[in-house]
C-alpha positions as CSV (number, residue, x, y, z in Angstrom):
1,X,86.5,93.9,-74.2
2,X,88.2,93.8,-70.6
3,X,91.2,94.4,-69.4
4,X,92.8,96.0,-65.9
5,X,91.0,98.3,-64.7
6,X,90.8,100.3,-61.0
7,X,87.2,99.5,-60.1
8,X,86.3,96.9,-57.2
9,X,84.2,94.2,-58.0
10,X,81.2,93.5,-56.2
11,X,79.0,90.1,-56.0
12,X,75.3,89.8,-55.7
13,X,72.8,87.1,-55.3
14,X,69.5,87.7,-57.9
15,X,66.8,85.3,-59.0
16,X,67.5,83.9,-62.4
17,X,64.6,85.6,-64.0
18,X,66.4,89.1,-63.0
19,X,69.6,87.6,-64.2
20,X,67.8,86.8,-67.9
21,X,66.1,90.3,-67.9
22,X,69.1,92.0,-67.3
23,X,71.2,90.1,-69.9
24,X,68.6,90.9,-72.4
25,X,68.9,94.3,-71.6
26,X,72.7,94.8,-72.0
27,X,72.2,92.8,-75.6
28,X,69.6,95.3,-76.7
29,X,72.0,98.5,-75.5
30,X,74.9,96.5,-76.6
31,X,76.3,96.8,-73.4
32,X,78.1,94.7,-70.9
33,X,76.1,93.4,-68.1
34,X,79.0,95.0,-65.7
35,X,78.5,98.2,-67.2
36,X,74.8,98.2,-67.1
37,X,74.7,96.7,-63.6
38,X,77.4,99.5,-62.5
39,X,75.1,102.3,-64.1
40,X,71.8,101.2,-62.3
41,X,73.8,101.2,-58.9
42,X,75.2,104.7,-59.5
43,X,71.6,105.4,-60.2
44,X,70.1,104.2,-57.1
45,X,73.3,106.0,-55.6
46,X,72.4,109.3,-56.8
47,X,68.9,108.7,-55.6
48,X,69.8,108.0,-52.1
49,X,72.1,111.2,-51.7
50,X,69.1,113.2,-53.3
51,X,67.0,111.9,-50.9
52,X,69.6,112.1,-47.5
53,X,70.8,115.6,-48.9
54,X,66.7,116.2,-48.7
55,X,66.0,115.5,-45.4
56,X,69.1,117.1,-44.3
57,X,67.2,120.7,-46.0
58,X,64.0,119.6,-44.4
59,X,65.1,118.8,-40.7
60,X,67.3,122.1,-40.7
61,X,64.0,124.4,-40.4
């Protein structure tokens, strides 16, 4: 596991009990808590163009 790769690192600040909750969950999808942490943002990513991309449509009429 590891190794050079071309991605930026990014630090955040979460209360421990987030911290546990997402470690369990990377165990159980035998994951890294990077990767899972990296899919959740490009999740809330995609969610947040859907939504600007939405009201572009909307405020155009």
């Amino acid at each position: 596991m590891g190794g050079k790769t071309d991605l930026d690192r990014v630090v955040a600040y979460i209360p421990p009990e987030w911290k546990k909750e997402l470690e369990e969950w990377a165990k159980e999808d035998e994951r890294s808590m990077s990767w899972l942490v990296g899919k959740l943002i490009e999740r809330g990513l995609q969610e947040h163009r859907n939504h600007q991309n939405s009201a572009k449509v909307v405020n155009i009429h």
